[in-house]
N, C-alpha and C positions, 0 to 999 in steps of 0.2 A: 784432406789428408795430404799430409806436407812428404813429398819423396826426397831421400837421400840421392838420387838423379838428376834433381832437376823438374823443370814443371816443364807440364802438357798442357795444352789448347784441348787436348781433347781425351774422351775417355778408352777405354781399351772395350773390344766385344765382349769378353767379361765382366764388364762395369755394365754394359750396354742391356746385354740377355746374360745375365748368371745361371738362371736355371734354363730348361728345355721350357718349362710353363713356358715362362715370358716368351719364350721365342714362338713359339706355336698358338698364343694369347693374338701377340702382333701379325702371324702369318694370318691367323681367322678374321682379324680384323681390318686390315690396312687395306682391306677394298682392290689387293693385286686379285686377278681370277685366279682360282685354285689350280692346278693344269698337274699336279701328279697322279702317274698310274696309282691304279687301287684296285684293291683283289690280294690273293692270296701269294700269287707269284711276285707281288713287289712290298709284301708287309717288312721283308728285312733292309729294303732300299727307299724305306718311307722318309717323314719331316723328321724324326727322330734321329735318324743315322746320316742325315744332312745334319742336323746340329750336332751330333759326335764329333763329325767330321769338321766343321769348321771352329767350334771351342780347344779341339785337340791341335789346329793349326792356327789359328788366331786368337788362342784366349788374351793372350797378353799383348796382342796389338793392337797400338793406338788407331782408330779412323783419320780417314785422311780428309775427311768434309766438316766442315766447322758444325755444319746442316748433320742432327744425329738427324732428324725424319729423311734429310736425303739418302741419308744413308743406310737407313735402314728400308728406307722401298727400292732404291739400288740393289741391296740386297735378295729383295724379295721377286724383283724385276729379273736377277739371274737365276733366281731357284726355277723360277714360271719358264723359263727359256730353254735351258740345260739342264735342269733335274730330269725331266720327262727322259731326255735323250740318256745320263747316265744310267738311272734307273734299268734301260732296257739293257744297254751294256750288260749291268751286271746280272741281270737276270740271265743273259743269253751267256754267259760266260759261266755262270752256276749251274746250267744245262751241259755243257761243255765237261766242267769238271767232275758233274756227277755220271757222266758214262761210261758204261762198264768197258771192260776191253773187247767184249765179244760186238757190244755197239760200234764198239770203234772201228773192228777190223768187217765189220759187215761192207762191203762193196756198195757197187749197183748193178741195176740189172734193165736189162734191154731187151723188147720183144720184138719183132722184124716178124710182121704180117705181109702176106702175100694173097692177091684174089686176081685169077686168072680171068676170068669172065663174070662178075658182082652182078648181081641183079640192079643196081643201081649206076646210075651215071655216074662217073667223078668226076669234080672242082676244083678249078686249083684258086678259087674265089672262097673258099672255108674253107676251116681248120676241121671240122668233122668230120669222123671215124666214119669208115664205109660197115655195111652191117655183117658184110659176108667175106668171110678168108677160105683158102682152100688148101694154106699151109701158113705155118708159125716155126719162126728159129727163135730160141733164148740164149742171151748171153750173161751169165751168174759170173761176176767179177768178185773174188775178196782181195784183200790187202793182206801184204805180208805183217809179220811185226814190225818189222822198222818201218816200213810204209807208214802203218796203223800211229805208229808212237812219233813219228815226224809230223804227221799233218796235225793230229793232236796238237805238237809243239805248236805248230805254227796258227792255228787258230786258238791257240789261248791266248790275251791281249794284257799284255804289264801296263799297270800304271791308272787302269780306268777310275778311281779314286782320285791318283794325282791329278788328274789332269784336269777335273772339275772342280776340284779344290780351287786351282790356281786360278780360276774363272775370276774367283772372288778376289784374287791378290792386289787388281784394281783399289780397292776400298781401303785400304789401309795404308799408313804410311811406310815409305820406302827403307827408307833412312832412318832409325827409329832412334832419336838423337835429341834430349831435353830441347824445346823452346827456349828462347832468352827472353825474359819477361816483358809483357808488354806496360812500358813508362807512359803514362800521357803526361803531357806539361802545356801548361796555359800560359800564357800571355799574363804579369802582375798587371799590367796595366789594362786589360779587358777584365779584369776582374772587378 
C-alpha cells in the first residue's frame, strides 16, 4: 500500500496486531512466562485492557526495530515485567475509590495493656503477647471530613495507565517522519 507520506521501513502496531486475537494468539505462544495477576480482582486489568491500552496509544506507530519478532518479544518482555506491578496499582486504587466515606473517616484504634504481676516472665527477646493484663486503656481516633477527604486525595495515584503505557514508548519510533527510500546501485562493471 503506497502512502501519500512517504514510505516506512516498518509497519505500525496496528499492521502488526489488528485485533486483540492476534495479540493474545502471540502472548500464549511466544514462549515469554505468563506473569499476570488472575482471579477476579484483576479481570478488568487483564491482557485485554493492556491491548486497549496500547492500540489506543500506538495504533498508528510505526516500530522502531527492523526485527518485527524483536519487537514483538520486547514487547511481551515489558507486559512480564510491569503489567503484574500496574495491574496491582490499579486494583489498589479501585479499593481506594470504592470507599465509602464512613470507611474513610474510620480512624484507628490503640489498645494499651497493663499486667502488674503476669503470671509469666517477660522478653524483651519476642514480640509475644503476655497472657495476663490487670488493666486495658483504648484510644478510638476518627477523622474529621477534611482530614477524611485530604488523605483520600492524597492516596488516590494520577496517571497509573500513563505511566505504564509509556513503558512501551521505547518500541516505537520517535520521530515518526517518512524514510527516504532505500536505492541500491551496483557497479556496471561487476555486473
Amino acid at each position: 500500500m503506497l502512502s501519500y507520506y512517504g514510505n516506512y521501513r516498518t509497519r505500525t502496531f496496528a499492521n502488526i496486531f489488528p485485533t486483540f486475537d492476534d495479540f493474545e494468539d502471540f502472548y500464549e505462544e511466544c514462549g515469554v512466562p505468563q506473569n499476570l495477576l488472575t482471579g477476579d480482582d484483576y479481570a478488568n486489568y487483564g491482557l485485554e485492557a493492556i491491548y486497549f491500552l496500547l492500540i489506543s496509544n500506538y495504533a498508528n506507530s510505526h516500530i522502531k526495530s527492523a526485527d518485527e519478532n524483536r519487537f514483538k518479544l520486547k514487547m511481551m518482555s515489558i507486559i512480564y515485567e510491569d503489567a503484574p506491578v500496574w495491574q496491582r496499582l490499579m486494583y489498589l486504587q479501585g479499593k481506594v475509590l470504592s470507599m465509602s466515606d464512613n470507611d474513610l473517616m474510620r480512624g484507628s484504634k490503640a489498645i494499651y495493656n497493663h499486667a502488674q504481676h503476669p503470671e509469666t516472665l517477660p522478653s524483651t527477646a519476642t514480640l509475644e503477647e503476655i497472657t495476663y493484663i490487670d488493666d486495658q486503656n483504648t484510644t478510638n481516633w476518627k477523622k474529621d471530613n477534611l482530614r477524611t477527604y485530604l488523605d483520600a486525595f492524597d492516596n488516590l495515584t494520577y496517571g497509573i495507565c500513563d505511566k505504564f503505557v509509556k513503558k512501551f514508548k521505547q518500541l516505537f519510533l520517535t520521530v515518526d517522519y517518512p524514510d527516504a527510500p532505500l536505492l541500491y546501485a551496483t557497479d556496471e562493471s561487476e555486473v
